[in-house]
C-alpha positions as CSV (number, residue, x, y, z in Angstrom):
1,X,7.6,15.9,-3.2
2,X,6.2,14.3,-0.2
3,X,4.3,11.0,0.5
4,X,0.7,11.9,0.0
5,X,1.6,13.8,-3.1
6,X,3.3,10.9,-4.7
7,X,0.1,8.7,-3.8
8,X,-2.5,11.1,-5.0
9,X,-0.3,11.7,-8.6
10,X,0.0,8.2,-8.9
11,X,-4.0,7.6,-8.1
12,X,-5.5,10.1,-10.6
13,X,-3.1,8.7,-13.3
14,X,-5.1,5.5,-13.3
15,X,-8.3,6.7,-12.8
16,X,-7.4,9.2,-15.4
17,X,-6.9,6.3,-17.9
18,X,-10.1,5.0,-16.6
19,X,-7.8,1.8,-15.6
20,X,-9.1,-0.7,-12.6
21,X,-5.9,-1.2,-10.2
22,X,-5.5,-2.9,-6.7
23,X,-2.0,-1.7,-5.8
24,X,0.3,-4.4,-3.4
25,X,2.6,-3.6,-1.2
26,X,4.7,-5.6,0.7
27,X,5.9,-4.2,3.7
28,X,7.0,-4.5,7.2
29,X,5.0,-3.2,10.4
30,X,7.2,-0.2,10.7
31,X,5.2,1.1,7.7
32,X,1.5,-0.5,8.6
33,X,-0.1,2.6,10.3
34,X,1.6,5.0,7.2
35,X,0.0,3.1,4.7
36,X,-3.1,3.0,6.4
37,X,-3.7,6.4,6.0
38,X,-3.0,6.4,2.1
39,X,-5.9,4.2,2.4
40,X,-4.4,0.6,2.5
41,X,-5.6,-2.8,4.4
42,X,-3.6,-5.7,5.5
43,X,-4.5,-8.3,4.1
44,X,-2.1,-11.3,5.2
45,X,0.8,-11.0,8.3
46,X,3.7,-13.5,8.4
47,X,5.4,-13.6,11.0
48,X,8.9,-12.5,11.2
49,X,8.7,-13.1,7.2
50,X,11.8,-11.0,6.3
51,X,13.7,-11.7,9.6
52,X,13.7,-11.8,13.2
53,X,11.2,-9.4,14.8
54,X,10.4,-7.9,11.0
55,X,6.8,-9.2,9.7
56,X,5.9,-9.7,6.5
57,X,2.9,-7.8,5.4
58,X,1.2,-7.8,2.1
59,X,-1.3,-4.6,2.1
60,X,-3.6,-3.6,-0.5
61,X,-5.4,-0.9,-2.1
62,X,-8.5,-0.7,-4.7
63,X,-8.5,1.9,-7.4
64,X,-11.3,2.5,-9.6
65,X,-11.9,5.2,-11.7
């Protein structure tokens, strides 16, 4: 199962159960521009948050159904 599939299966479940999500991820920028395509903004950077050269950042996505 790839990426997108995992996303989308994981989307229609809560809209599904008619459930009102905002998903959080905390990441690094290594994964920034991937999660922007599964439709995530940053929403808060700190810098070298988990080490040396390695930013913190918290992204976020709405889901309504």
């Amino acid at each position: 199962m790839n990426a997108f599939l995992f996303f989308e299966i994981i989307i229609e479940q809560i809209k599904k159960h008619n459930l009102e999500y905002d998903i959080i991820v905390n990441t690094s920028q290594l994964l920034e521009n991937t999660l922007h395509k599964f439709g995530f903004h940053t929403e808060h950077i700190i810098k070298n948050g988990f080490a040396k050269n390695l930013d913190h950042h918290i992204m976020k996505r709405k889901v309504c159904p």
